[in-house]
C-alpha positions as CSV (number, residue, x, y, z in Angstrom):
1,X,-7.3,-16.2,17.6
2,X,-10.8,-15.5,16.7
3,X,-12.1,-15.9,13.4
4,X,-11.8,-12.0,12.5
5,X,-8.2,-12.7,13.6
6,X,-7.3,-15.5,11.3
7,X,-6.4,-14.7,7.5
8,X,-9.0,-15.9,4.8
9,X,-7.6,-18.9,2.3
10,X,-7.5,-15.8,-0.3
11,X,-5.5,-14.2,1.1
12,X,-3.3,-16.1,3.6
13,X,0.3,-15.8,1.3
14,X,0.3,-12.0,2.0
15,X,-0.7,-10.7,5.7
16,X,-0.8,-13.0,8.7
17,X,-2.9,-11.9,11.5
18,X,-5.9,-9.2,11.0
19,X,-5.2,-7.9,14.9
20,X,-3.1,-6.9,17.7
21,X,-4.0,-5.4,20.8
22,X,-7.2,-4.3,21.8
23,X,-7.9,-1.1,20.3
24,X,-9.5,1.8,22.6
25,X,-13.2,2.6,22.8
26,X,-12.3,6.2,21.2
27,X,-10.5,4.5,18.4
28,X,-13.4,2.0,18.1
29,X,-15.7,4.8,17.6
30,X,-13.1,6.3,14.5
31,X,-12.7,3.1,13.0
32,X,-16.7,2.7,12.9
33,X,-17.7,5.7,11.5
34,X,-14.2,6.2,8.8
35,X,-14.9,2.9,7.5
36,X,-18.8,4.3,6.7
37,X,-17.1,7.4,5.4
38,X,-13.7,6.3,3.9
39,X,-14.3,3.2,2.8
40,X,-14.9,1.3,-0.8
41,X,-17.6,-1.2,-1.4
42,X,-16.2,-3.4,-4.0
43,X,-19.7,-5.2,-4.5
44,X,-20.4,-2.4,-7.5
45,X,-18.5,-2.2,-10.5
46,X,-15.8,0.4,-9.9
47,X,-16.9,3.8,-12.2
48,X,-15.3,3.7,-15.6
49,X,-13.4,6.7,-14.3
50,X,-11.8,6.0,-10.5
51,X,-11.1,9.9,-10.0
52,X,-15.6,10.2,-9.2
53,X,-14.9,7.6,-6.0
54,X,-13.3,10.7,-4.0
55,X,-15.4,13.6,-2.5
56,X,-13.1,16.2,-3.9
57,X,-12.0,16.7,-7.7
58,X,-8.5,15.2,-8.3
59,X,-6.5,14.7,-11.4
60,X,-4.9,11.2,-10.5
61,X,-5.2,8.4,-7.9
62,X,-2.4,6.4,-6.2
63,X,-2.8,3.3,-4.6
64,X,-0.4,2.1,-1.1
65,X,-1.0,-1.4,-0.2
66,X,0.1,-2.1,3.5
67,X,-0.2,1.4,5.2
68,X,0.4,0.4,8.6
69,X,-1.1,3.5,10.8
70,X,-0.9,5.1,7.8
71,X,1.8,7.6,8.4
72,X,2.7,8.5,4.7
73,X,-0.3,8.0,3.3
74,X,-1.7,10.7,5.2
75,X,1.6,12.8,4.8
76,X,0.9,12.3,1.1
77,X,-3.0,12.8,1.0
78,X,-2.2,16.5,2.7
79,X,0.6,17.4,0.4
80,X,-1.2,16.6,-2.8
81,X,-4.7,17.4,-2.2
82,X,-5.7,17.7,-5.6
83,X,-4.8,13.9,-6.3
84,X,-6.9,10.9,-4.9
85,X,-4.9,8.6,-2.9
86,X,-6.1,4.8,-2.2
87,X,-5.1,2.9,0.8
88,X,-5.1,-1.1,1.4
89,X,-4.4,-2.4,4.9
90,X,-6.1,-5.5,6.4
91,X,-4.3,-4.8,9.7
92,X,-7.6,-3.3,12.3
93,X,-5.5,-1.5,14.6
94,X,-3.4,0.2,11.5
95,X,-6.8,1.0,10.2
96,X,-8.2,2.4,13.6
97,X,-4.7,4.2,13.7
98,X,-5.7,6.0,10.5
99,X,-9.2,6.5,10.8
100,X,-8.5,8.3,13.9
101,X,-6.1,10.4,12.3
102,X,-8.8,11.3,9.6
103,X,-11.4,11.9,12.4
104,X,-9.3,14.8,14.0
105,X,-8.7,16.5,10.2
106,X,-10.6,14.7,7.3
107,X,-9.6,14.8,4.0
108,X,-11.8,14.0,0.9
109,X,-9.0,12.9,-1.3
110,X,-8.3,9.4,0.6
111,X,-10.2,6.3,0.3
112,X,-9.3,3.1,2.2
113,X,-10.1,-0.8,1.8
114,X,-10.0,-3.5,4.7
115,X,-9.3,-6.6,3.0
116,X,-6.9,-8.5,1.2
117,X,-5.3,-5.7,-1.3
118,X,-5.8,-8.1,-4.3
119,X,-9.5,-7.9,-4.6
120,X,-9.2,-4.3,-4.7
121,X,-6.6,-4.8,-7.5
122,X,-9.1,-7.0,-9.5
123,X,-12.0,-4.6,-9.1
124,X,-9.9,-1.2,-10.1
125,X,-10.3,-0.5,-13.7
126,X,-7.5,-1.1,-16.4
127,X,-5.2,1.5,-16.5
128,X,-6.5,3.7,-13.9
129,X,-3.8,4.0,-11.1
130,X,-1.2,6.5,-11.5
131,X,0.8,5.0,-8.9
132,X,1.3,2.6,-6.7
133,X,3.2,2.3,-3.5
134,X,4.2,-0.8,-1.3
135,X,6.7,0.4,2.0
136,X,8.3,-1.9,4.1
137,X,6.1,-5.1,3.6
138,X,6.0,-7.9,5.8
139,X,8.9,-9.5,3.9
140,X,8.1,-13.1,5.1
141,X,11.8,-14.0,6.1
142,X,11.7,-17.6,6.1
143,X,12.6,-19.1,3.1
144,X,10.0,-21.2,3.5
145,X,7.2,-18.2,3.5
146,X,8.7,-16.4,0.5
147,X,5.9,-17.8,-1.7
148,X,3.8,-15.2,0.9
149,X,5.3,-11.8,-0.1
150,X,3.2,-9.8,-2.0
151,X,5.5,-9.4,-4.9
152,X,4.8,-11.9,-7.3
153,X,4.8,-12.3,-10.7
154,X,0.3,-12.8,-10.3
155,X,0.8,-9.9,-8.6
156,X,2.9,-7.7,-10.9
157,X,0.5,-8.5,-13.6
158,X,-2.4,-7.1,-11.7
159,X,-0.3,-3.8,-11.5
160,X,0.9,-4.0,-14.7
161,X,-3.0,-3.8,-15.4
162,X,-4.3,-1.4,-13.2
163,X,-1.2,1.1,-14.1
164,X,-1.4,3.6,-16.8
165,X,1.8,3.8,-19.1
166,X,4.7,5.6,-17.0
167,X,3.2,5.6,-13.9
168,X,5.5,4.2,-10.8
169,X,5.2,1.4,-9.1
170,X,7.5,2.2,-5.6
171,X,8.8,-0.6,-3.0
172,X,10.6,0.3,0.1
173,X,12.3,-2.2,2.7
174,X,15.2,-2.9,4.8
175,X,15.4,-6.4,4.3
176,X,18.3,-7.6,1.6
177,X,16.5,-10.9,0.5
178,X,13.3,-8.7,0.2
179,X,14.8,-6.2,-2.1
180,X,16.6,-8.6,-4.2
181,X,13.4,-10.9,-4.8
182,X,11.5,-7.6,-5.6
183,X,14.1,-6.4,-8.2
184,X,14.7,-10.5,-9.6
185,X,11.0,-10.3,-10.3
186,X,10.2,-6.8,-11.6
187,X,13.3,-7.0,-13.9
188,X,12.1,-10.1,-15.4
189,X,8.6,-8.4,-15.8
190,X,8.1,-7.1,-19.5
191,X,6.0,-4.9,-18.0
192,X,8.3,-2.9,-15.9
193,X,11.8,-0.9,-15.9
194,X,13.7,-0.3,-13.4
195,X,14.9,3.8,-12.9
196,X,18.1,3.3,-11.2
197,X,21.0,4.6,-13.4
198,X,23.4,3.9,-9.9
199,X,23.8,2.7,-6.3
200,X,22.7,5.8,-4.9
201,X,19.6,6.0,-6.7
202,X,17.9,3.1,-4.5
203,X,20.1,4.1,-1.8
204,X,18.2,7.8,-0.9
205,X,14.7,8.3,0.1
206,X,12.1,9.4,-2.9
207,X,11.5,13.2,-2.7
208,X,9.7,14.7,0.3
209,X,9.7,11.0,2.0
210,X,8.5,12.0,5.4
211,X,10.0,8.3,6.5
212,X,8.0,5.8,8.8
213,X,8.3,4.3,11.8
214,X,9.5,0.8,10.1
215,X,12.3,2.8,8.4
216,X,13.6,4.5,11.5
217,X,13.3,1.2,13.3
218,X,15.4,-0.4,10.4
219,X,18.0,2.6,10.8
220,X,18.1,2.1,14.6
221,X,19.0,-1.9,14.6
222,X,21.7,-1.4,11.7
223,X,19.6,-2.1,8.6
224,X,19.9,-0.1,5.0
225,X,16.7,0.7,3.6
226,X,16.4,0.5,-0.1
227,X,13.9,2.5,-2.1
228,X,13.3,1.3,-5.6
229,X,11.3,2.8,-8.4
230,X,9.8,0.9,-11.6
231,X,8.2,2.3,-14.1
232,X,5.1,0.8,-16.3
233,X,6.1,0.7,-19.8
């Protein structure tokens, strides 16, 4: 593991390694130049309204923190052009994933960080996210890991921050332990309430969920996916 590899002490309780394979010379090339386009530079204040960071006019941002190759945040970016979507994921070849994606049809409502997702939540002005999704996250299985999932409550009070009133925080996964941690936490949060009025609310997919590859690998090996909805008081 090279030191680009390894996870910084900031940020080692919530993603593991920063690559996989080698990524290809086109994808290289993607990565490169989306990062120059796409990406945030956190070493400036972020603008007192986050809507001016996007090349295209939009009427509210969304933030996804772990977007793998970025599937449904690019599903979402092309159905709702006219908001601004954020995108945190530390993972390179995810990132290369989605840069290449962006390279064959850009898109001027997306923006995209490379680091730890919590710096980004730190810079991001108070009350300026209109949502924020977090899909299948590594849920750290090992009891003795837990203390690395993302959901925390240091964590939920950054959203609660960075969330306007009645916005929606979203968390999808497969794993039991996972789901019940995330709803223990946010239901103990003043902050948030949680929208499910019965089982089959967190049971079906939020509307026009074009589904991921973690989900369909979840469905495959015999595993219920959960989708849970909070909203920001």
């Amino acid at each position: 593991m090279t030191s680009d590899e390894r996870p910084t002490r900031a940020s080692e309780a919530f993603f593991g390694r920063r690559r996989g394979k080698t990524i290809r010379p086109a994808q290289s090339v993607a990565l490169e130049g989306g990062l120059a386009r796409y990406g945030l530079d956190l070493s400036s204040p972020a603008p007192a309204d986050l809507r001016l960071i996007f090349q295209a006019p939009v009427n509210a941002v969304r933030l996804e923190i772990g977007f793998g190759g970025g599937e449904h945040l690019f599903h979402e970016a092309t159905s709702a052009p006219v908001s601004g979507f954020i995108g945190a994921e530390p993972f390179v070849n995810g990132m290369a994933k989605m840069m290449t994606a962006l390279e064959r049809e850009p898109l001027d409502n997306i923006r995209v960080f490379d680091e730890d997702a919590t710096r980004l939540l730190d810079w991001l002005p108070a009350a300026s996210l209109d949502g924020i999704d977090l899909l299948y996250p590594d849920p750290w299985p090992k009891k003795k890991h837990w203390k690395r999932r993302f959901i925390s409550k240091v964590n939920l009070d950054r959203f609660a921050r960075v969330l306007k009133s009645g916005a929606r925080f979203r968390f999808a996964s497969d794993i039991d332990t996972y789901v019940n941690w995330t709803l223990q936490h946010c239901r103990a949060h003043d902050d948030f309430e949680w929208q499910a009025r019965q089982a089959a609310d967190w049971h079906q997919p939020y509307d026009s969920w074009p589904g991921t590859r973690y989900e369909a690998k979840a469905i495959r090996e015999g595993r219920q996916p959960a989708y849970l909805t909070f909203v920001r008081k």
